[in-house]
C-alpha positions as a Markdown table, in Angstrom:
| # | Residue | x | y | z |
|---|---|---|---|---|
| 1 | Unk | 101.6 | 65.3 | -0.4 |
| 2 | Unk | 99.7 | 68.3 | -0.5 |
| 3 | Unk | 97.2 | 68.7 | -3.3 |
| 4 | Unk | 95.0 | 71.4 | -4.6 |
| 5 | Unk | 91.4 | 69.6 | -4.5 |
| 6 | Unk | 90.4 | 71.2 | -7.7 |
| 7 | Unk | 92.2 | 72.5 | -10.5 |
| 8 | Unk | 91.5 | 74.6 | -13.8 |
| 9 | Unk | 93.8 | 73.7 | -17.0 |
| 10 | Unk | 94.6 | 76.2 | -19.5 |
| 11 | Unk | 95.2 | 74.4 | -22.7 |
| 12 | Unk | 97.3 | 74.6 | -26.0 |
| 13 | Unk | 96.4 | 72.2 | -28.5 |
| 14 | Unk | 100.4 | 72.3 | -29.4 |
| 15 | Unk | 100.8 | 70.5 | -26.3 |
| 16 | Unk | 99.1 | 67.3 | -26.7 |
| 17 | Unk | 101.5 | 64.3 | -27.4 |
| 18 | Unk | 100.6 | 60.7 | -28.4 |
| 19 | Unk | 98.4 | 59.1 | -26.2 |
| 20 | Unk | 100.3 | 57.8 | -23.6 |
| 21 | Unk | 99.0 | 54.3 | -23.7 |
| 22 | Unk | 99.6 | 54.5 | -27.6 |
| 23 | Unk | 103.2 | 55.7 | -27.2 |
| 24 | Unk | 104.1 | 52.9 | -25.0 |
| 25 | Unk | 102.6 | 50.1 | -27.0 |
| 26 | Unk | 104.6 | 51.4 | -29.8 |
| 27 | Unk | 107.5 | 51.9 | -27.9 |
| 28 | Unk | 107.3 | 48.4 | -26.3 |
| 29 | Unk | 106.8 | 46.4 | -29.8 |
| 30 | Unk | 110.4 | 48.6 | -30.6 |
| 31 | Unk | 112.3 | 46.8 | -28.1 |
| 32 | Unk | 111.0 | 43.5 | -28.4 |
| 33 | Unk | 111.9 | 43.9 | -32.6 |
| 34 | Unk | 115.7 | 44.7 | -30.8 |
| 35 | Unk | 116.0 | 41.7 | -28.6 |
| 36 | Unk | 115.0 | 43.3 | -25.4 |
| 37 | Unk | 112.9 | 40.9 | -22.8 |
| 38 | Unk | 110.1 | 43.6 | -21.9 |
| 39 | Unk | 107.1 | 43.2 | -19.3 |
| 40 | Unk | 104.3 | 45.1 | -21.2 |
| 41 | Unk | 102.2 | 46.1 | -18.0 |
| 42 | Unk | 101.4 | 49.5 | -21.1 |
| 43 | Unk | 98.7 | 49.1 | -22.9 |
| 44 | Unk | 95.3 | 48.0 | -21.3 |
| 45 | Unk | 94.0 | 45.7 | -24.2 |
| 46 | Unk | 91.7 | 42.5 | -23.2 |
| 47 | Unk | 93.9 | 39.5 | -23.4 |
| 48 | Unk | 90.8 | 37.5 | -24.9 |
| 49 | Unk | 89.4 | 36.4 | -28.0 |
| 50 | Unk | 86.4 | 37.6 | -29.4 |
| 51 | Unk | 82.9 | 35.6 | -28.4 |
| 52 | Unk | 83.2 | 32.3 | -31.3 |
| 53 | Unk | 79.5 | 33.5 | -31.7 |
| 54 | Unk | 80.3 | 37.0 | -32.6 |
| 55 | Unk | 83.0 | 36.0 | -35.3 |
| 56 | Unk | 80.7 | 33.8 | -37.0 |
| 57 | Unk | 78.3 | 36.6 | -36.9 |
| 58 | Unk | 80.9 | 38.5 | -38.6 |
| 59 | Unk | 82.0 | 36.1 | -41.2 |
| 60 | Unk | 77.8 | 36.1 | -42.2 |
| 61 | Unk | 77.7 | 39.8 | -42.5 |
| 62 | Unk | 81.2 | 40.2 | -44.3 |
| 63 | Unk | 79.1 | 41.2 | -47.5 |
| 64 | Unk | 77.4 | 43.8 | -46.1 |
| 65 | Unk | 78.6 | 47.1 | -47.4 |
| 66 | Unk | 75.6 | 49.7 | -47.6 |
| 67 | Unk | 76.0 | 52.6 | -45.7 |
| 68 | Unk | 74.0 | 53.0 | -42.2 |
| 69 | Unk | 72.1 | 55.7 | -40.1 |
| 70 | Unk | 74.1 | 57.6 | -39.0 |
| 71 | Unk | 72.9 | 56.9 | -35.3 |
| 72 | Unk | 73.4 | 53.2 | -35.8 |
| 73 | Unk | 71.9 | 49.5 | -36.9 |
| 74 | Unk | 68.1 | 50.0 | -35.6 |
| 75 | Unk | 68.8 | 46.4 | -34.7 |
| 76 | Unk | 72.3 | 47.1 | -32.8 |
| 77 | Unk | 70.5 | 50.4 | -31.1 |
| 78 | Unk | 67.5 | 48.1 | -30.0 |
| 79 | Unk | 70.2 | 45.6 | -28.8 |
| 80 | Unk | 72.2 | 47.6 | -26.8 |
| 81 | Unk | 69.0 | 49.2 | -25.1 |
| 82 | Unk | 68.1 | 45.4 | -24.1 |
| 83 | Unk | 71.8 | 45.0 | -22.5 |
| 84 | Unk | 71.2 | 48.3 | -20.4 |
| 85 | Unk | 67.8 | 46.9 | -19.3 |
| 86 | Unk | 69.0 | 44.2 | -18.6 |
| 87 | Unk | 72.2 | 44.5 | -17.2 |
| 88 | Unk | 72.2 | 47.9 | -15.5 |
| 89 | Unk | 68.3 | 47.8 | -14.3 |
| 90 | Unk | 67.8 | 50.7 | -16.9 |
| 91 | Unk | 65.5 | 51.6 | -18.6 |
| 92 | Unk | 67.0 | 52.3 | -22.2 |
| 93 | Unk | 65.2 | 53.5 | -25.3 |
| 94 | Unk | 66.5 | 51.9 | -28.6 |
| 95 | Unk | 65.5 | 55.6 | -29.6 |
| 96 | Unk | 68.2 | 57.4 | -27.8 |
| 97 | Unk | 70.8 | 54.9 | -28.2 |
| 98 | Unk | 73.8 | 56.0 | -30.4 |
| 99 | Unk | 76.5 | 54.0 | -32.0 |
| 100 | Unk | 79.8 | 55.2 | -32.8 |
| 101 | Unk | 83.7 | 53.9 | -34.1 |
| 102 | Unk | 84.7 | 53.3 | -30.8 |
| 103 | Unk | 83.6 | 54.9 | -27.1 |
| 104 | Unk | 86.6 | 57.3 | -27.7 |
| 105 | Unk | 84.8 | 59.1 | -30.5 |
| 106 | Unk | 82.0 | 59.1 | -29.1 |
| 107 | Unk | 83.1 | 61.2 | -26.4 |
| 108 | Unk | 85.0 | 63.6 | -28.4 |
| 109 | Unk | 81.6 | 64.2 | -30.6 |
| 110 | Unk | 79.9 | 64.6 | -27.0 |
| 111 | Unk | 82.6 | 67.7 | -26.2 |
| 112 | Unk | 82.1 | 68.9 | -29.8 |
| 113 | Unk | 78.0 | 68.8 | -29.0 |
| 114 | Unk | 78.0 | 70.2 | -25.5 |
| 115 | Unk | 78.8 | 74.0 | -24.5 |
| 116 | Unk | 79.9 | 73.8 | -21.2 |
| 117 | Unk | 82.6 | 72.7 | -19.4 |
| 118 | Unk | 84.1 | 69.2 | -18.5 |
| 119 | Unk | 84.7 | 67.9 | -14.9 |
| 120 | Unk | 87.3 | 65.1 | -14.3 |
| 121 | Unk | 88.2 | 63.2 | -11.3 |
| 122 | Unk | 91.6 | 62.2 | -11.2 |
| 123 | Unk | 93.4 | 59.9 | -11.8 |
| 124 | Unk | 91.7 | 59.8 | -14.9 |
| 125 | Unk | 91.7 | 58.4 | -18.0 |
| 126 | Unk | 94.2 | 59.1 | -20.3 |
| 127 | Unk | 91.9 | 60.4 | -23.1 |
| 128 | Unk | 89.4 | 62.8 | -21.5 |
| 129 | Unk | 91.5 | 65.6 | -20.9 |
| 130 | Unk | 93.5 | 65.8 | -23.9 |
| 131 | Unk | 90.2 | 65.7 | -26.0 |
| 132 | Unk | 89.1 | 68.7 | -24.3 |
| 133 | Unk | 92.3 | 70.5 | -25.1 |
| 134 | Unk | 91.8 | 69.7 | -29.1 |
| 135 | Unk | 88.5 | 71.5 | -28.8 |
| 136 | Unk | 90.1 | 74.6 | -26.7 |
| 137 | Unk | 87.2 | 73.1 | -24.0 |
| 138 | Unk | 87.7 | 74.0 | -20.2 |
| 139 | Unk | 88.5 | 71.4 | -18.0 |
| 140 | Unk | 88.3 | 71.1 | -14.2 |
| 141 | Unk | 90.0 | 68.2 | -12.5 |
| 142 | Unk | 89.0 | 67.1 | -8.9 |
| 143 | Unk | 92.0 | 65.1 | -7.4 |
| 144 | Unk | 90.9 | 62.1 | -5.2 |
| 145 | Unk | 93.5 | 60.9 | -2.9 |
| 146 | Unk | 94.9 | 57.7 | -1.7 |
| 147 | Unk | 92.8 | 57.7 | 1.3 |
| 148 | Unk | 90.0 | 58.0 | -0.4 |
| 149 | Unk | 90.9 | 54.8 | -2.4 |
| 150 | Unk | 91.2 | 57.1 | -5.4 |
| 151 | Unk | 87.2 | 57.6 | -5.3 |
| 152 | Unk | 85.4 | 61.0 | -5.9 |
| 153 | Unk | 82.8 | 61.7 | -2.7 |
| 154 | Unk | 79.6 | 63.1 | -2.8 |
| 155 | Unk | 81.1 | 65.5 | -0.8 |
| 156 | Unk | 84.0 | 66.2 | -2.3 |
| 157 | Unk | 81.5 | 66.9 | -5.4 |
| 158 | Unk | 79.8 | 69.0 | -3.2 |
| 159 | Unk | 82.6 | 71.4 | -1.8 |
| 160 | Unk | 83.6 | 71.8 | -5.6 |
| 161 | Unk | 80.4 | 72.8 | -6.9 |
| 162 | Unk | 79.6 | 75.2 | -3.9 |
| 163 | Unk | 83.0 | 76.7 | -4.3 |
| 164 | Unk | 82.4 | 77.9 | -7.9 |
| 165 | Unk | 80.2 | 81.3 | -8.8 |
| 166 | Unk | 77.6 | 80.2 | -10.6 |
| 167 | Unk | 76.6 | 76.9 | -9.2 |
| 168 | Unk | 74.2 | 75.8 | -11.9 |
| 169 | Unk | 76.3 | 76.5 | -15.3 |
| 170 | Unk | 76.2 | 73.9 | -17.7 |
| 171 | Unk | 78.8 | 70.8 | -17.2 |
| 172 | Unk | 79.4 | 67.2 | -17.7 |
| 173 | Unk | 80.9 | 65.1 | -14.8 |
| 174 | Unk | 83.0 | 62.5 | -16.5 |
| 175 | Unk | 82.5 | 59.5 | -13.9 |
| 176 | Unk | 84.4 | 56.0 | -14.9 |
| 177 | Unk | 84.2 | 52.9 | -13.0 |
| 178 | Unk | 85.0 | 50.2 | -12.9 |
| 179 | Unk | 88.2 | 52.2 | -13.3 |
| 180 | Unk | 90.8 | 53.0 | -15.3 |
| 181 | Unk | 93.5 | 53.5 | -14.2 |
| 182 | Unk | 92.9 | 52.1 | -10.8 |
| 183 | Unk | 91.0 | 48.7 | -11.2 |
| 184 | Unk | 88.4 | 49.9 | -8.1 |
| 185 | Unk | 84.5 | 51.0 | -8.3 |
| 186 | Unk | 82.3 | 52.4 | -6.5 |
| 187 | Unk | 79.3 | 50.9 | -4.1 |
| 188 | Unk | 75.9 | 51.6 | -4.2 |
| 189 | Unk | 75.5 | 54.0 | -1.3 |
| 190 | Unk | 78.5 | 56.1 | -2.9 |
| 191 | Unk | 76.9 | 56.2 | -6.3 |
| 192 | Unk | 73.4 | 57.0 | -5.0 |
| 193 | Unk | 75.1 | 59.9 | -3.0 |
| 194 | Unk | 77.0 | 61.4 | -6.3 |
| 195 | Unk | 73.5 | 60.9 | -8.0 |
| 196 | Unk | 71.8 | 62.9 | -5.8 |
| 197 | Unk | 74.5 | 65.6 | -6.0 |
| 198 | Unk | 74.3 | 65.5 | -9.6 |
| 199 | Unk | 70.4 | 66.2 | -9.4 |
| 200 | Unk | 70.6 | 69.1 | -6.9 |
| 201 | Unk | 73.2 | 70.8 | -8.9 |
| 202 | Unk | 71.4 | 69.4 | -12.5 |
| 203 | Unk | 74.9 | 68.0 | -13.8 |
| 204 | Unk | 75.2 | 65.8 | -16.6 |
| 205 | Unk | 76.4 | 62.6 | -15.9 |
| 206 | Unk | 79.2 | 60.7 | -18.3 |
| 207 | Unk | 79.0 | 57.6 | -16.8 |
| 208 | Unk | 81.6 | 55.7 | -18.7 |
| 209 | Unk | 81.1 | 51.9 | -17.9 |
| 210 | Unk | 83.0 | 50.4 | -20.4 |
| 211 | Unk | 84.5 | 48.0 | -17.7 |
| 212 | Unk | 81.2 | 47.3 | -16.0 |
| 213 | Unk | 80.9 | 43.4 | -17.2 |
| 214 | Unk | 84.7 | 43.3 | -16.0 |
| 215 | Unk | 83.4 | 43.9 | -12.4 |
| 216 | Unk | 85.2 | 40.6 | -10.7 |
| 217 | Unk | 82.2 | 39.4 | -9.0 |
| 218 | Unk | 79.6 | 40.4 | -11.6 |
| 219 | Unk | 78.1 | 43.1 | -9.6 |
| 220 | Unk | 78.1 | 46.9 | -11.7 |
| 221 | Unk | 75.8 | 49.1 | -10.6 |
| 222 | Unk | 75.2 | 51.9 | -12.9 |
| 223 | Unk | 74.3 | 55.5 | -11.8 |
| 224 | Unk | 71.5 | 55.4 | -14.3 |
| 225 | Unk | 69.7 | 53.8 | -11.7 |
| 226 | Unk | 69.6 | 56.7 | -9.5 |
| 227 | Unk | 69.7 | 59.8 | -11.8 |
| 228 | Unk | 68.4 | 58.4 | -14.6 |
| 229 | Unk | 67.4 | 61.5 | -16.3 |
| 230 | Unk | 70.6 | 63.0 | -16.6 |
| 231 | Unk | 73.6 | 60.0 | -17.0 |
| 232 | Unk | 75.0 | 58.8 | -20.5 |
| 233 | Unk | 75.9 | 55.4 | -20.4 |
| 234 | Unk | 78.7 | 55.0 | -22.4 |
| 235 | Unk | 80.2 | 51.1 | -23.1 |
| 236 | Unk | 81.1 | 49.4 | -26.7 |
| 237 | Unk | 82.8 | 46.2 | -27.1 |
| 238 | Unk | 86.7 | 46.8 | -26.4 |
| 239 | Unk | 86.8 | 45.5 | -23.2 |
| 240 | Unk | 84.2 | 43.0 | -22.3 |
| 241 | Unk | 83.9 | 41.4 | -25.4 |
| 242 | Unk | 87.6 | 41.7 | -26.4 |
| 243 | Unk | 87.4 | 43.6 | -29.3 |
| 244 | Unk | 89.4 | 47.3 | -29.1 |
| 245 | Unk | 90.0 | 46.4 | -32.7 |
| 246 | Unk | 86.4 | 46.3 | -33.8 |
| 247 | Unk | 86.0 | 50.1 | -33.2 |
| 248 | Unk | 82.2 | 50.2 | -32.0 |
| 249 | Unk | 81.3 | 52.4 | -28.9 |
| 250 | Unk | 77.7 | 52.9 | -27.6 |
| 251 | Unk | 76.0 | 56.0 | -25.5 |
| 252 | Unk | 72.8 | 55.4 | -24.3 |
| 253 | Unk | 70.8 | 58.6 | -23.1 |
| 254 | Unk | 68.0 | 59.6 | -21.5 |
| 255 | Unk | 64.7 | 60.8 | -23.1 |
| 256 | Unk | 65.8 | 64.9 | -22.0 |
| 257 | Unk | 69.1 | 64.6 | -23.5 |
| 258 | Unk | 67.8 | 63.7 | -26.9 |
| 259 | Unk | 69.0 | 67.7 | -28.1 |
| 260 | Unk | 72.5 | 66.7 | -27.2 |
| 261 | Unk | 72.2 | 62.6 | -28.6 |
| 262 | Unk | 71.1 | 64.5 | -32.0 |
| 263 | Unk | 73.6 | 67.2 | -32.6 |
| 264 | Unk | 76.0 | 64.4 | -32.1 |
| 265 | Unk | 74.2 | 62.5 | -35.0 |
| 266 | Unk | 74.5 | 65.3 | -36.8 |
| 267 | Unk | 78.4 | 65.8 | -36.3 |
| 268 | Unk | 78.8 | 62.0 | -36.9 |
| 269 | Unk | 77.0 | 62.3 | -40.7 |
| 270 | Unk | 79.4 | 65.0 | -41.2 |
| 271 | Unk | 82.8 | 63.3 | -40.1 |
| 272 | Unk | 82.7 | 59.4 | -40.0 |
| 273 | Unk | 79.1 | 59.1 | -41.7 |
| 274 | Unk | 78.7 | 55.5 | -40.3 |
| 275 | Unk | 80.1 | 52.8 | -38.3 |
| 276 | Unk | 81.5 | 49.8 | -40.4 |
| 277 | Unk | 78.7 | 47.4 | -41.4 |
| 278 | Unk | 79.3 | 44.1 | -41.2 |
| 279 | Unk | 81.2 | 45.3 | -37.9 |
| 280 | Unk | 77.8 | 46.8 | -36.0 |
| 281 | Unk | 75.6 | 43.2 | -37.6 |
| 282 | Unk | 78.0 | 41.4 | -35.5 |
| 283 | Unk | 77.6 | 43.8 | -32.7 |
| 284 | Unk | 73.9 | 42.9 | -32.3 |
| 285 | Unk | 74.9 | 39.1 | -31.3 |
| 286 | Unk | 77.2 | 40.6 | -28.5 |
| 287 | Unk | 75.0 | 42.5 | -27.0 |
| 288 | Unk | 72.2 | 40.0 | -26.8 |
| 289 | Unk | 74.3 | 38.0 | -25.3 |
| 290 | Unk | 73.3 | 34.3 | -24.5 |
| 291 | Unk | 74.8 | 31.3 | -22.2 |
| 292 | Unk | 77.9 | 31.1 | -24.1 |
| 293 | Unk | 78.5 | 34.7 | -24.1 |
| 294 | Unk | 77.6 | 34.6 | -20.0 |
| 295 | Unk | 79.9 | 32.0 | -19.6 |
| 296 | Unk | 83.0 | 34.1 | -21.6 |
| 297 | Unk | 82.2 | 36.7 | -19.4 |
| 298 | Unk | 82.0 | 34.6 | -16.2 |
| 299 | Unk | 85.4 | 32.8 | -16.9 |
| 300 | Unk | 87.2 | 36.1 | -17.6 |
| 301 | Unk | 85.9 | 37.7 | -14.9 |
| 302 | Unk | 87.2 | 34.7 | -12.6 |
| 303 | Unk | 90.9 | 35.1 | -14.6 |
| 304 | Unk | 91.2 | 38.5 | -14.2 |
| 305 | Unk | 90.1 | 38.6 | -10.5 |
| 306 | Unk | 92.4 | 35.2 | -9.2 |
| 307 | Unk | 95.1 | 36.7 | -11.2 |
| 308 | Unk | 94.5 | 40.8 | -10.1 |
| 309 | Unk | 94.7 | 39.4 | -6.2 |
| 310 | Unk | 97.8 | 37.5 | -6.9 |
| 311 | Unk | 99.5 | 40.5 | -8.2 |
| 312 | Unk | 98.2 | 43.2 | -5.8 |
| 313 | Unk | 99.1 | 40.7 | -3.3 |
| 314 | Unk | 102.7 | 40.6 | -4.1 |
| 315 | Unk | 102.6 | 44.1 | -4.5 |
| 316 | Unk | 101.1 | 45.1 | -1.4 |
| 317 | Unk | 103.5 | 42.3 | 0.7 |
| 318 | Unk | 106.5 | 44.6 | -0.8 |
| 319 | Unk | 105.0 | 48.0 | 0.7 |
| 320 | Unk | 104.0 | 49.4 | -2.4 |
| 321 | Unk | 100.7 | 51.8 | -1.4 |
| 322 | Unk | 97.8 | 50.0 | -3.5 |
| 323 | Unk | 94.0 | 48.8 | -3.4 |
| 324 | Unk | 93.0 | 45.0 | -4.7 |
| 325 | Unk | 91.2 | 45.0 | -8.0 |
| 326 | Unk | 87.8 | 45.3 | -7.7 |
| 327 | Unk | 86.9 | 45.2 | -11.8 |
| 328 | Unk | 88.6 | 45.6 | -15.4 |
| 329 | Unk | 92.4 | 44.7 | -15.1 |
| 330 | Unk | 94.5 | 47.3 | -14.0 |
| 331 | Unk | 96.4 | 48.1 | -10.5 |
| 332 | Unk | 97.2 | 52.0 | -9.5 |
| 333 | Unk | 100.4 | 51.5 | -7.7 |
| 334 | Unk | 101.4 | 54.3 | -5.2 |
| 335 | Unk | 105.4 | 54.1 | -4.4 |
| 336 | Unk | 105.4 | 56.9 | -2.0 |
| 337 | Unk | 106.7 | 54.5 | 1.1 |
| 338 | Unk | 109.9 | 54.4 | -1.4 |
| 339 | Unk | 110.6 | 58.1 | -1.8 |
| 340 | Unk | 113.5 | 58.3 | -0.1 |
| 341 | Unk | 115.1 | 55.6 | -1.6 |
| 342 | Unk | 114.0 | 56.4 | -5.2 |
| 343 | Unk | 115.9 | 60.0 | -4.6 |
| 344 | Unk | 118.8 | 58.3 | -4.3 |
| 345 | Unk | 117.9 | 56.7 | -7.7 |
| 346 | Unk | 117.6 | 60.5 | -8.7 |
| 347 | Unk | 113.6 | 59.3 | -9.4 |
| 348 | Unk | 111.3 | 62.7 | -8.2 |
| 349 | Unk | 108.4 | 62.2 | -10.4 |
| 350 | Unk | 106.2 | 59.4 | -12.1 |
| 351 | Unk | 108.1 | 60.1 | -15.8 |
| 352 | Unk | 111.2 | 59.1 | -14.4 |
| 353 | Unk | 110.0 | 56.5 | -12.1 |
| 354 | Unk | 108.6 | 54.2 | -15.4 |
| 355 | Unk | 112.1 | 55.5 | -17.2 |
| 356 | Unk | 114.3 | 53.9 | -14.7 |
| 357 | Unk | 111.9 | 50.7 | -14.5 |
| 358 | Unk | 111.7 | 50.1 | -18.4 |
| 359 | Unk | 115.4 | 51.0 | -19.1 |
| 360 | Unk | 116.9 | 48.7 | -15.9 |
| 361 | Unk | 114.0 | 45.7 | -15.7 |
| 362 | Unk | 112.3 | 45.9 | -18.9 |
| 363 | Unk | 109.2 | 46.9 | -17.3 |
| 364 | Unk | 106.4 | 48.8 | -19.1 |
| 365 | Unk | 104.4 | 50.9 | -17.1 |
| 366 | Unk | 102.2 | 54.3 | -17.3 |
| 367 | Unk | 103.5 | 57.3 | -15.4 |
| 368 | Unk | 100.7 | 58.6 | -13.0 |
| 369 | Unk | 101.0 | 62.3 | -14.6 |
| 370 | Unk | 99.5 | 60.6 | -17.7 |
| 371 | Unk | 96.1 | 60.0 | -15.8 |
| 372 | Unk | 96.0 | 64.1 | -14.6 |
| 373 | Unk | 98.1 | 63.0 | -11.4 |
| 374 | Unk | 100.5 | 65.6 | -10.0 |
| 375 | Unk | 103.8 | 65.2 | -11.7 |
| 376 | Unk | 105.7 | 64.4 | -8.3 |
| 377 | Unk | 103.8 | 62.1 | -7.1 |
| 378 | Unk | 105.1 | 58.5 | -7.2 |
| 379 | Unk | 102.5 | 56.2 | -9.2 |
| 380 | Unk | 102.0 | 54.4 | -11.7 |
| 381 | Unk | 99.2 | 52.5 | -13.7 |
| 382 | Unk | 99.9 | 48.3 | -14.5 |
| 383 | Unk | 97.7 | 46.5 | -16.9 |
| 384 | Unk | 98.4 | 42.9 | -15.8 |
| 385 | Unk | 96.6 | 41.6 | -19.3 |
| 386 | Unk | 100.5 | 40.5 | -20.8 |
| 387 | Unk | 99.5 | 36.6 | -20.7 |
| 388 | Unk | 98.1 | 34.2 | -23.4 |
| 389 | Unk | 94.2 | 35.3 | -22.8 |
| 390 | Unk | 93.2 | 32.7 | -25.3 |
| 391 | Unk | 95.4 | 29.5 | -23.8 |
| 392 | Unk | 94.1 | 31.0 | -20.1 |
| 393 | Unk | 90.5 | 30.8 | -21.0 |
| 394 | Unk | 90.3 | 27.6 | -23.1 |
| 395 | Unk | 92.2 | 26.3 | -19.7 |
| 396 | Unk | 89.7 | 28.0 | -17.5 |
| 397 | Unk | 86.3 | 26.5 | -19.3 |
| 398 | Unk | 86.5 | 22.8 | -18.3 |
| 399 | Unk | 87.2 | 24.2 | -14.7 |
| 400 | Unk | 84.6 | 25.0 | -11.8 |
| 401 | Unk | 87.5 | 26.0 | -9.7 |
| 402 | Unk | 90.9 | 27.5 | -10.7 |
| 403 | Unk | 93.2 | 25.2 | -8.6 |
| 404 | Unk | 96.1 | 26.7 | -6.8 |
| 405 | Unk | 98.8 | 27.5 | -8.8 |
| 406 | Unk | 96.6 | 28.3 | -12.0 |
| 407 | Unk | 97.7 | 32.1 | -12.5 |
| 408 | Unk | 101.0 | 31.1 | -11.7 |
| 409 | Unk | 101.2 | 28.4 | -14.7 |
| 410 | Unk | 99.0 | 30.6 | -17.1 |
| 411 | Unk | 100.0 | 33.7 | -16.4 |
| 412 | Unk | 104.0 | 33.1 | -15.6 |
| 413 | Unk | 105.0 | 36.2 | -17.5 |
| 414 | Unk | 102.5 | 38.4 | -15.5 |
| 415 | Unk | 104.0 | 37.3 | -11.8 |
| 416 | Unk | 107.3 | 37.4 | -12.8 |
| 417 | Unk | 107.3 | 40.7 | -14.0 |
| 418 | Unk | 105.4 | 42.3 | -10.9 |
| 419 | Unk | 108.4 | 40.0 | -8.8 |
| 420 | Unk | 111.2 | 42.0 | -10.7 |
| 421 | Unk | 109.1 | 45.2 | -9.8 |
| 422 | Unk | 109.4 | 44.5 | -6.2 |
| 423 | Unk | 113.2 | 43.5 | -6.3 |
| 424 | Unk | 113.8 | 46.3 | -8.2 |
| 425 | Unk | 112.2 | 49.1 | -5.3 |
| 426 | Unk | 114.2 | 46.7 | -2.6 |
């Protein structure tokens, strides 16, 4: 397929839908009411529980109900800069760390803050775009390529940047790895070369690492490392810590974006005020972590990657065009071997593709055009997260090996559905 490297979206806030993630979890929970078996490879929710430690630091600070800066706990902030230091090899300042309901706000405050433009490599996320369009922002998209194992180069950067006018107008790069919607990340030699892009050209980095403790051999390297004067860390607990629910996102910044960290703050007073209470005490136990949290993390990690190999494997053995998981839990499948006989199917595009596979198998997936992908082409995002994530871990802890046949007991639901995916494209 032919694709235009970089494109500019003119937007209309009247056409922004439902989040597509959202509209299929919604959708899904319909059919199941009706009697319908459904796969839900949808929504991309952590199948775990929350930390034990960081409920019981909830129950302790159910009383609390005063209202907090606006910027966050000074105890959460200083806990979340430990975590970066720690984790990512940063060097964090409690100072410029901000705390908001959810990364997903946080971001939409950061387009509200910032003047210039956004810069998205696709496939994307499902939320970056459409929060542009709200805020009648302008949005370039960079589409990466199959070959490229859905990964934006350095030089790809490059030949974007030089092909603009005024090389050095403001803009935020939008970088998110481990990834969603494609489960891969990026080495270190890759992200040192976007870093040293990002300087020359004096981008701003959104590094959005929200996955990062998901990486399946606990290896994330953050960009921070390299260019850390101009990346935002963003990361909350939704993923790694199994909490979307909870609503607490974090953004850690660098000492010369403090202007942009405080006109956030200063939005933030004016529209949510605060992040829940007793919801950011608990927060600051996550963050520090500790050996049981280590060990949740560890066993989770080993889960999601046994289990992401099984299903890519399968997958891939059928002829669908895809990459292993590398991170998070999701698989970017590319049917494009199958054109031909999808036509037949009268299936042309990604919407139709997930159409004919939820109405005929019962299978839940994410059309590719949701994730900024070119409505023709032939993929599709799968979240394989649809298994008992509490029975899987509390099965997972007395074990220093997953024997053979562990996914396939634990996870039944998961396989079988990604089998009927490949009898269905037979």
């Amino acid at each position: 397929m032919n694709l235009s490297k970089h494109v500019s979206l003119d937007i209309n806030i009247r056409d922004i839908a439902m989040s597509p993630t959202m509209a299929i979890n919604d959708r899904v929970k319909v059919l199941k009411r009706e009697g319908k078996k459904i796969y839900d490879f949808g929504i991309g929710q952590s199948p775990f529980p929350v930390p034990t430690p960081v409920v019981d630091a909830l129950k302790l600070y159910a009383q609390e109900k005063d209202y907090l800066p606006a910027k966050g706990l000074p105890a959460l902030r200083e806990a979340v800069a430990g975590f970066h230091t720690i984790k990512d090899n940063v060097n964090v300042n409690p100072d410029y760390v901000l705390i908001g309901p959810g990364s997903k706000q946080l971001m939409f405050l950061l387009q509200i803050a910032f003047y210039g433009e956004i810069v998205v490599p696709t496939p994307c996320w499902v939320t970056y775009v459409p929060q542009a369009m709200i805020l009648g922002k302008k949005v370039r998209l960079i589409h990466t390529t199959f070959e490229d194992k859905w990964h934006m180069t350095a030089k790809a950067l490059t030949e974007f940047l030089e092909s603009e006018h005024d090389l050095y107008r403001p803009r935020i790069l939008v970088l998110n790895y481990p990834g969603n919607p494609d489960g891969l990340t990026y080495d270190k030699d890759e992200i040192k070369n976007i870093a040293d892009v990002a300087r020359k050209y004096e981008l701003i980095l959104l590094s959005d690492e929200i996955y990062g403790q998901l990486h399946h051999k606990g290896e994330h390297i953050s960009v921070a490392r390299f260019y850390p004067e101009g990346t935002i860390i963003s990361s909350g607990l939704s993923k790694w810590c199994g909490a979307g629910g909870w609503r607490l996102g974090t953004f850690a910044f660098p000492k010369d974006l403090d202007w942009l960290m405080d006109s956030m703050a200063s939005i933030a007073s004016e529209t949510y005020t605060s992040v829940c209470s007793p919801i950011q005490y608990a927060a600051v136990h996550a963050f520090k972590g500790g050996v049981s949290i280590e060990r949740y993390l560890w066993h989770s990690r080993r889960i999601l990657s046994v289990l992401g190999g099984e299903c890519y494997k399968i997958l891939h053995d059928a002829g669908i065009r895809i990459y292993p998981p590398e991170g998070g839990f999701y698989l970017f499948l590319d049917f494009t071997p199958f054109a031909e006989h999808l036509s037949k199917k009268g299936i042309y595009d990604s919407m139709t593709l997930c159409e004919q596979l939820l109405h005929e198998k019962g299978i839940a997936l994410i059309p590719g055009v949701a994730f900024e992908r070119p409505s023709t082409e032939l993929t599709a995002r799968l979240s394989y997260v649809n298994f008992n994530g509490t029975k899987t871990l509390t099965a997972s802890e007395p074990l220093d090996k997953l024997p053979e046949g562990f996914v396939m007991q634990m996870c039944e639901e998961t396989i079988e559905g990604i089998k009927m995916i490949t009898d269905w494209i037979k």
